[in-house]
C-alpha positions in Angstrom: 0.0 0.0 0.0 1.5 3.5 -1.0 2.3 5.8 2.0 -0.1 9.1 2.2 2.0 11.9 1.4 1.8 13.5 5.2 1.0 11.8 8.1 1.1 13.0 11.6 1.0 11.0 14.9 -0.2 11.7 18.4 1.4 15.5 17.5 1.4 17.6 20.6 2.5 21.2 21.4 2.5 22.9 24.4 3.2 26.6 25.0 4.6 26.6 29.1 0.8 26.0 30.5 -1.0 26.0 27.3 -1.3 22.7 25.4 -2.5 24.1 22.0 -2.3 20.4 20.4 -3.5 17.7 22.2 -2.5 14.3 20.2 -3.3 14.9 16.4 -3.0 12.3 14.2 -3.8 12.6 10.1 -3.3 11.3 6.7 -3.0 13.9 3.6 -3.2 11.8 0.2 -1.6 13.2 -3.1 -4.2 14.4 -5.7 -7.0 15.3 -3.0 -8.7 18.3 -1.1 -8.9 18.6 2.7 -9.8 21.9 4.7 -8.9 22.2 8.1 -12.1 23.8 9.9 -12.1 25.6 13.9 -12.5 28.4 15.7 -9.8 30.8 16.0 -7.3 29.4 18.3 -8.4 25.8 18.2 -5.0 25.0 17.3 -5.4 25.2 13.3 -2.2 27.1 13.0 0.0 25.6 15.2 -0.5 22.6 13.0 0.3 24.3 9.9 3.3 25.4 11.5 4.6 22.3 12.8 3.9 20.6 9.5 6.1 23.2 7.4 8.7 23.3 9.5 8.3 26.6 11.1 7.4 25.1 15.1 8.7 22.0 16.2 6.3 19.3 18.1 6.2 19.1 21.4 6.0 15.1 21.1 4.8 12.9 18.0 5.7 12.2 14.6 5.6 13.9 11.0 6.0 11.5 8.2 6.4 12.7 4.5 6.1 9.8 2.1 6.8 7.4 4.3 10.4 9.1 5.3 10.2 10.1 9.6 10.8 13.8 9.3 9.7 14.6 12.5 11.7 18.2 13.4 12.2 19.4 10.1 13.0 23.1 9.0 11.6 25.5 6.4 13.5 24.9 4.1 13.8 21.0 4.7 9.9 21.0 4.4 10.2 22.6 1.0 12.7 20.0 -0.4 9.9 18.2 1.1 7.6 19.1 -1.3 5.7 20.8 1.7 4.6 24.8 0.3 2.5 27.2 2.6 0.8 30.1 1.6 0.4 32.0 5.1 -2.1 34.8 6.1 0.5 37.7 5.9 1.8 36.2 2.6 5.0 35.9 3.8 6.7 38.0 0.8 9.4 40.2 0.7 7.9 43.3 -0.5 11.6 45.0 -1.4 11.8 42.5 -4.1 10.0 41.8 -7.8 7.1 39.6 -8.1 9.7 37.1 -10.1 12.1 36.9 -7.2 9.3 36.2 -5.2 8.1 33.3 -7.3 11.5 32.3 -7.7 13.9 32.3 -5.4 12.4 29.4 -3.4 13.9 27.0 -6.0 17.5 28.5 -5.5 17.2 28.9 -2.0 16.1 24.7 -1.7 19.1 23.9 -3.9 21.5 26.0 -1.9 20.4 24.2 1.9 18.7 27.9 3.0 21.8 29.7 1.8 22.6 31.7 -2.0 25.9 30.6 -2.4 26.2 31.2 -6.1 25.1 34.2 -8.3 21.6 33.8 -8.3 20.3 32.6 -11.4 17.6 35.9 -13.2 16.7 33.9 -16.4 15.4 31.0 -14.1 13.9 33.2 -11.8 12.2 34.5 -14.9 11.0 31.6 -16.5 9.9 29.7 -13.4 7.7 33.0 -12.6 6.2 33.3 -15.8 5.4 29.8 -15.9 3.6 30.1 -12.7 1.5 33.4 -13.0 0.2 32.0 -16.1 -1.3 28.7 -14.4 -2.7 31.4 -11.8 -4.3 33.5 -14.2 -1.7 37.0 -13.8 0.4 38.7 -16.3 3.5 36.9 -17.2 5.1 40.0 -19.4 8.2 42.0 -17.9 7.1 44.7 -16.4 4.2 42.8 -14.3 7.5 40.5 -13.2 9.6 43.6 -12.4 7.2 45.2 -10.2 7.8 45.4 -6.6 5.4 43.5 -4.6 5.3 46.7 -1.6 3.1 48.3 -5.2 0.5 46.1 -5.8 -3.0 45.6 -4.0 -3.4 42.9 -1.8 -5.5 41.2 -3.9 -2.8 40.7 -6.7 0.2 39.8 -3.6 -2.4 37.1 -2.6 -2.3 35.6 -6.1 1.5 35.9 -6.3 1.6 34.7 -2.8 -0.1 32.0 -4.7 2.1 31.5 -7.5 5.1 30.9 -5.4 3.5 27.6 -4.5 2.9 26.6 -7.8 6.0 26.9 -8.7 7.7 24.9 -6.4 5.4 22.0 -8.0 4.6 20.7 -4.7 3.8 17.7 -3.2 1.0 19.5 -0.6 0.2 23.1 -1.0 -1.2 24.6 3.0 -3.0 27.8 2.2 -3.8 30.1 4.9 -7.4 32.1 4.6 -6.3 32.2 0.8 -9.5 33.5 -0.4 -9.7 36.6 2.5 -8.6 39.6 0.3 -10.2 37.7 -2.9 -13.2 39.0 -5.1 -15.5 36.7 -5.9 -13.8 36.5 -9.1 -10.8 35.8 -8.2 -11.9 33.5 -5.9 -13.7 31.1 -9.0 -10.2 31.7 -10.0 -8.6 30.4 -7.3 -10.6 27.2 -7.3 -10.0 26.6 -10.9 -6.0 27.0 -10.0 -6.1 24.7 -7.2 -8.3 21.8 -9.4 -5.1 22.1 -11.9 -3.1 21.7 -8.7 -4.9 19.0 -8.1 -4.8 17.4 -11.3 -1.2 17.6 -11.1 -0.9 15.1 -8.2 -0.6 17.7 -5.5 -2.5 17.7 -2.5 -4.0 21.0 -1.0 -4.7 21.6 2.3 -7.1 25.2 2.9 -7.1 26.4 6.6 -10.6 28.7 5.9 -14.0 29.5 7.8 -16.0 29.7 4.6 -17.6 26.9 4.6 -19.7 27.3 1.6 -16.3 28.0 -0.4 -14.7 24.8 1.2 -18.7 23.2 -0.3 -18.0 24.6 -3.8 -14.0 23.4 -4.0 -15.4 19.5 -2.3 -13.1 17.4 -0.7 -12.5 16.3 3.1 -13.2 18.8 6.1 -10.8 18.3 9.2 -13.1 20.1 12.1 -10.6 21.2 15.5 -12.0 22.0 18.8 -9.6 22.6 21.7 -6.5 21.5 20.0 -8.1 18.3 19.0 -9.0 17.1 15.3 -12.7 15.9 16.4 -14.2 14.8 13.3 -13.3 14.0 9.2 -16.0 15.1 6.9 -17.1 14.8 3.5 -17.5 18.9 3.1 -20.0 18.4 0.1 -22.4 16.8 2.0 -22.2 17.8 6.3 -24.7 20.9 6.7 -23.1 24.4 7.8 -25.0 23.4 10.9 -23.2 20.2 11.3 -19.9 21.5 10.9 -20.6 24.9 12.6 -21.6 22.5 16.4 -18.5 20.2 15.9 -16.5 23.6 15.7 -18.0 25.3 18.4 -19.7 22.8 20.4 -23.2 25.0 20.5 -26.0 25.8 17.7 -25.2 28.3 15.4 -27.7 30.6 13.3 -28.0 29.6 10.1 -30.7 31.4 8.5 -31.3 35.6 8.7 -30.1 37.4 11.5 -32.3 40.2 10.6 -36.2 40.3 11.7 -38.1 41.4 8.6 -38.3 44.6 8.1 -40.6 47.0 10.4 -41.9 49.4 7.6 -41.3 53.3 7.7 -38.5 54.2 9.9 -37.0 57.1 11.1 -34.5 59.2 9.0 -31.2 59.2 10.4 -28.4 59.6 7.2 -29.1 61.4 4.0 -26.9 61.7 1.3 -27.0 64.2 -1.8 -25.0 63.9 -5.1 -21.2 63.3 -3.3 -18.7 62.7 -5.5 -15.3 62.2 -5.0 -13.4 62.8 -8.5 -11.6 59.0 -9.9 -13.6 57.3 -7.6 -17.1 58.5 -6.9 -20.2 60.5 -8.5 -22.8 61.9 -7.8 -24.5 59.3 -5.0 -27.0 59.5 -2.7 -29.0 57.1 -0.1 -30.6 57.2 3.1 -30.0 55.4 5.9 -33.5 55.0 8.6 -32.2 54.9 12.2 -32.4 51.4 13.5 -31.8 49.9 10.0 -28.8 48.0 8.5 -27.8 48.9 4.7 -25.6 46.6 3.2 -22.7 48.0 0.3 -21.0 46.1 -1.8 -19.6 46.2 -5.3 -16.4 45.2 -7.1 -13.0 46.4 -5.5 -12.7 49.5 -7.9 -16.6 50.1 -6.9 -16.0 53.0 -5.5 -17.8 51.9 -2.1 -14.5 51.4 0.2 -13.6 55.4 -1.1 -17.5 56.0 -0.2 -17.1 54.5 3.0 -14.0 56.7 4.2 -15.7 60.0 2.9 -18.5 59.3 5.4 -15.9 58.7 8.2 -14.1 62.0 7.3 -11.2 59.9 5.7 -11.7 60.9 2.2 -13.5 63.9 2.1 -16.0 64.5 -1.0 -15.8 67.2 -3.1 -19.3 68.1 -3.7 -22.4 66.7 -2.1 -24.3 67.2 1.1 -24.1 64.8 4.2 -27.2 64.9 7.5 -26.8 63.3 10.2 -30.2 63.2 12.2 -31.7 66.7 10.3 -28.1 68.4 11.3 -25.0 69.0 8.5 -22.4 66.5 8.7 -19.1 67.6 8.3 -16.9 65.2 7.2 -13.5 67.1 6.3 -11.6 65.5 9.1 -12.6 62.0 11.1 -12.5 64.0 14.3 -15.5 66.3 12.9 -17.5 63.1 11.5 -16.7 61.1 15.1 -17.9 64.2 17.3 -21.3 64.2 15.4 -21.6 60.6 16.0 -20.1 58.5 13.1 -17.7 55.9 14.2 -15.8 53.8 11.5 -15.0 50.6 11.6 -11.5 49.1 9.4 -11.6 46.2 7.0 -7.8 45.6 8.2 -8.2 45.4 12.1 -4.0 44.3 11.8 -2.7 47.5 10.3 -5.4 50.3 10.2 -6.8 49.5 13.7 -5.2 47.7 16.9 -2.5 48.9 18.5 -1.4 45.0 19.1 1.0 45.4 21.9 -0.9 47.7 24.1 -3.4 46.6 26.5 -7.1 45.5 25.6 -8.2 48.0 28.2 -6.4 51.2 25.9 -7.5 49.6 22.7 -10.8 50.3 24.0 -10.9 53.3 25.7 -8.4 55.1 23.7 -11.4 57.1 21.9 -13.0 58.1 24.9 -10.0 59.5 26.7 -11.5 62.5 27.3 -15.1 61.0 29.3 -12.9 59.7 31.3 -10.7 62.2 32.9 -10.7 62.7 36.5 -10.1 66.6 38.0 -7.0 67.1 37.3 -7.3 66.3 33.3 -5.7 63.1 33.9 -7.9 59.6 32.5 -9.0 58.0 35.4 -7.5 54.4 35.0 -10.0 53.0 37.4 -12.9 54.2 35.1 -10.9 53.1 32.3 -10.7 49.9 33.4 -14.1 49.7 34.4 -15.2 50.5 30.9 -13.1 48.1 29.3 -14.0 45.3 31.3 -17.5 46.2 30.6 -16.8 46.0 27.4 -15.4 42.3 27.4 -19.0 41.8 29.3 -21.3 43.2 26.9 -19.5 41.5 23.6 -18.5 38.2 25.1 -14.7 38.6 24.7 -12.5 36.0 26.1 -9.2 37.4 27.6 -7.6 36.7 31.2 -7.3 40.3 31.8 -8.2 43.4 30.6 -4.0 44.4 31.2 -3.1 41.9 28.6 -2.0 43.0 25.4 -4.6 42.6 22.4 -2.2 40.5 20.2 -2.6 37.8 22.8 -6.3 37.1 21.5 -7.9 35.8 18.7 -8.7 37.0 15.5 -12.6 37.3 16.6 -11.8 38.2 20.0 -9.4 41.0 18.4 -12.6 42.2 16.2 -14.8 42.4 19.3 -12.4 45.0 20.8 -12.0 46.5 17.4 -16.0 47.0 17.7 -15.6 47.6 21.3 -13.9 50.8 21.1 -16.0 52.0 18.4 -19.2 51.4 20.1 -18.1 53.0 23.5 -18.1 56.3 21.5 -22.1 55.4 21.9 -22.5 56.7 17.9 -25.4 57.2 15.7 -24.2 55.5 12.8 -21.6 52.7 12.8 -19.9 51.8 9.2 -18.3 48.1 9.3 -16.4 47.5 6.7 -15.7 43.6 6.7 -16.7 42.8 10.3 -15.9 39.4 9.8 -13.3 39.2 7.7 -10.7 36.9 8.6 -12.8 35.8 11.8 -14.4 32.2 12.3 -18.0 30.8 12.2 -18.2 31.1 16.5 -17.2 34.3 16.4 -19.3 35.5 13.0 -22.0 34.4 15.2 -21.3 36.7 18.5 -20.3 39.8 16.0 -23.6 39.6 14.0 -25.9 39.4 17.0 -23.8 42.2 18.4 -25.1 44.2 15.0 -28.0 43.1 15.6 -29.1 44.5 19.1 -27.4 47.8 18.4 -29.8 48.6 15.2 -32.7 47.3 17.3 -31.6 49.8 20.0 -31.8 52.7 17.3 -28.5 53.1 15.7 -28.1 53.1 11.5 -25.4 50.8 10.0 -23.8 50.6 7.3 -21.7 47.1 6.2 -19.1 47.3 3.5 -18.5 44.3 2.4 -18.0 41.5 -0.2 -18.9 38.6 1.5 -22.7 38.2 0.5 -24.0 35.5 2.6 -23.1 38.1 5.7 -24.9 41.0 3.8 -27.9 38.8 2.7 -27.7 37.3 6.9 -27.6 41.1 8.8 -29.3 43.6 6.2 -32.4 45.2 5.5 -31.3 46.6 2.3 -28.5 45.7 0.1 -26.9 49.2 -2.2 -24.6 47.7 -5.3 -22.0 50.1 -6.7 -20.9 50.0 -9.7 -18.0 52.4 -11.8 -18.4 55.1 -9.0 -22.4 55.0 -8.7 -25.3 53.1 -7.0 -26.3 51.0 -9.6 -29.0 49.4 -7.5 -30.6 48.5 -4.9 -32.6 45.4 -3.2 -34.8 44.2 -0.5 -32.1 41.7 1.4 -34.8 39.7 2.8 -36.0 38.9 -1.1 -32.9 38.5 -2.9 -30.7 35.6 -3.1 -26.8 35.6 -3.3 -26.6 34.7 -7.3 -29.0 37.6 -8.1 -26.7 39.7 -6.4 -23.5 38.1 -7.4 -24.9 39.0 -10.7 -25.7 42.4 -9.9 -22.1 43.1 -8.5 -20.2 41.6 -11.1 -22.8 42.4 -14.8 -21.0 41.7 -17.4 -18.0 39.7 -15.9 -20.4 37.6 -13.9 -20.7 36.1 -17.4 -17.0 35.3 -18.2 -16.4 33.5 -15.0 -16.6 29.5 -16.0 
């Protein structure tokens, strides 16, 4: 009987007190699907780690064909045939999108070390070879750009590349699909099936479970640092996998009640426009109702979003806020009259990950809490932070810890958190769950939930449309820089409005 390409025994991994694998044994066959399925910090990662090289085990056994290669390194792991395809990409953004691609080969070859002139032509030829199985441009000045200049959309797909190249035995791909269109996404899939065809196995660590449906293949569902069940992912229910995951009942139809008829005005917009990105738009938002936006990338509705922040003010156009003018020429204006703003990237644009939960917080209410003397009263803050964890259900060991000790949900919460304690009339989220798992999807949309039915307008920006079709009571679609329409959520189903996002390109996708 042939050997499976990986297999793991008994692995375990303990961090001082925390033991963050608890005995994990698996089998990863050539030519198949699997996608490993958990909550955030269920021990997903530390897996993927240990299996490329990057951790060592704490006990147990890694086995690659057969061969005991339990300890290996990076690089050892990539002679392997082992490639992974991490969340922060794990690209060197000094460097071209061909030395990216291609200096993984060399590197192998040379034991982790360049000890020779590194070789351009193959750099070139093994890049080009790749971005065309991936669907990029393979001409010379795409291959010469630095990656620090492209969006993370196209450093995803070259992120992507990379592991083609290496014409891998398993390819371990980290949320691949997080920064993706839908698009791109289909596009994706279509890569990994070639992948696939080739003889390689691919492993997706992902909390879209309807993506991991679409692609097929075998679902490996964690809890508590355990693997607690294998799944045929074309056939368990969302609900199925969603309880072994979590251990409780998830939602799985609409968040949203239907809709309570005439509501009170809260937002209105009048012909802003924002020259190269935006024209002439206008919408209302009711006060206790939740508008979904969406639209391609170069929609215009992420430039839309910021203007209403403050963050990219329009240059024509009228904003009101509750039957008052709403200026937004500077976020500080838009946040005093009660708009609070919500990042896409809660990494870079909006924890400060080695301060304390309890500043994250509080840091936008500084001035409530001052005591006499001007100074913030750190009891209060304290106070108000640990409220906080209360009211949103986030699981730390102390409000004093620092915010990169959580997880990526538990990071969002706080990222709502402070945002919410600015007690605001309207609330823009844009991507609330990106990057977040099904457990915690849960707790963040019931969170939107019970602020709209306590009065407050949202907004969601976002391209993931079961979560818009789930929370909404209406769903705007831009298109080019202008509302091109807009739909009932509680009527409309997600290919009707994959449609309406995408028009004419909907068409081209196979």
């Amino acid at each position: 009987m042939t050997a499976a390409f990986l297999e793991t025994r008994d692995l375990h991994k303990r961090y001082g007190g925390v033991h963050a694998l608890k005995g994990v044994s698996l089998h990863i066959e050539r030519g198949q699907f699997y996608h490993l399925l958990g909550e955030n910090g269920c021990g997903k990662s530390t897996l993927i780690k240990i299996i490329s090289g990057a951790q060592p085990a704490t006990s147990g056994q890694v086995l690659i064909e057969g061969r005991d290669m339990t300890g290996l390194d990076p690089i050892q792991a990539l002679d392997a045939g082992i490639e992974t395809v991490y969340q922060d990409l794990s690209l060197l953004p000094n460097l071209t999108v061909a030395e990216n691609i291609g200096l993984s080969e060399q590197l192998v070859e040379g034991h982790g070390g360049l000890f020779r002139r590194l070789d351009r032509e193959r750099v070139t030829t093994t890049a080009q070879r790749a971005l065309e199985i991936v669907g990029l441009p393979a001409d010379r000045a795409f291959l010469s750009r630095p990656i620090d200049t492209l969006p993370i959309a196209l450093r995803q797909l070259v992120a992507i590349a990379r592991a083609v190249a290496s014409e891998a035995g398993l390819v371990i791909m980290d949320e691949p699909t997080t920064s993706l269109t839908r698009r791109e996404v289909d596009n994706l899939i279509r890569t990994v099936r070639r992948l696939q065809e080739n003889g390689a196995a691919v492993l997706f660590v992902t909390h879209k479970l309807d993506e991991a449906r679409e692609m097929g293949g075998t679902g490996l569902v964690m809890r508590d640092g355990e693997l607690v069940q294998t799944v045929d992912v074309g056939t368990a229910t969302n609900a199925e996998i969603g309880y072994w995951m979590t251990g409780r009942e998830l939602e799985q139809g609409r968040y949203r009640a239907s809709a309570k008829g005439d509501v009170m005005p809260l937002l209105d917009v009048q012909g802003l426009s924002l020259p190269g990105h935006y024209t002439d738009l206008s919408l209302q938002v009711g006060a206790g109702e939740i508008l979904g936006l969406t639209g391609l990338a170069d929609s215009g509705r992420n430039e839309f979003a910021l203007s209403l922040a403050g963050l990219a003010p329009p240059e024509a156009g009228t904003v009101t806020l509750a039957g008052a003018p709403l200026d937004v020429s500077a976020p500080h204006r838009a946040i005093e009259a009660g708009v609070a703003y919500v990042p896409e990237d809660r990494l870079t644009e909006g924890l400060f990950l080695e301060k304390p939960i309890s500043e994250n917080i509080t840091m936008s209410i500084l001035e409530r809490l001052k005591g006499a003397l001007g100074l913030v009263d750190r009891g209060r803050a304290r106070a108000r932070a640990q409220q906080t964890l209360d009211d949103l259900a986030i699981v730390a060991s102390d409000v004093e810890a620092p915010v990169s000790s959580l997880s990526g949900g538990n990071q969002q919460r706080v990222l709502i958190g402070r945002w919410l304690a600015t007690e605001p009339r309207l609330l823009i989220l844009h991507g609330p769950t990106v990057g977040v798992d099904v457990g915690s999807k849960d707790t963040i949309f019931r969170i939107i939930q019970a602020q709209a039915e306590a009065g407050m307008g949202i907004i969601i920006v976002s391209d993931d449309l079961p979560e818009l079709l789930q929370n909404c009571d209406r769903i705007a679609v831009m298109r080019e820089g202008r509302i091109h329409e807009t739909h009932d959520a509680e009527a409309l189903d997600e290919d009707t409005l994959y449609t309406a996002i995408a028009g004419a390109h909907a068409l081209a996708v196979a």
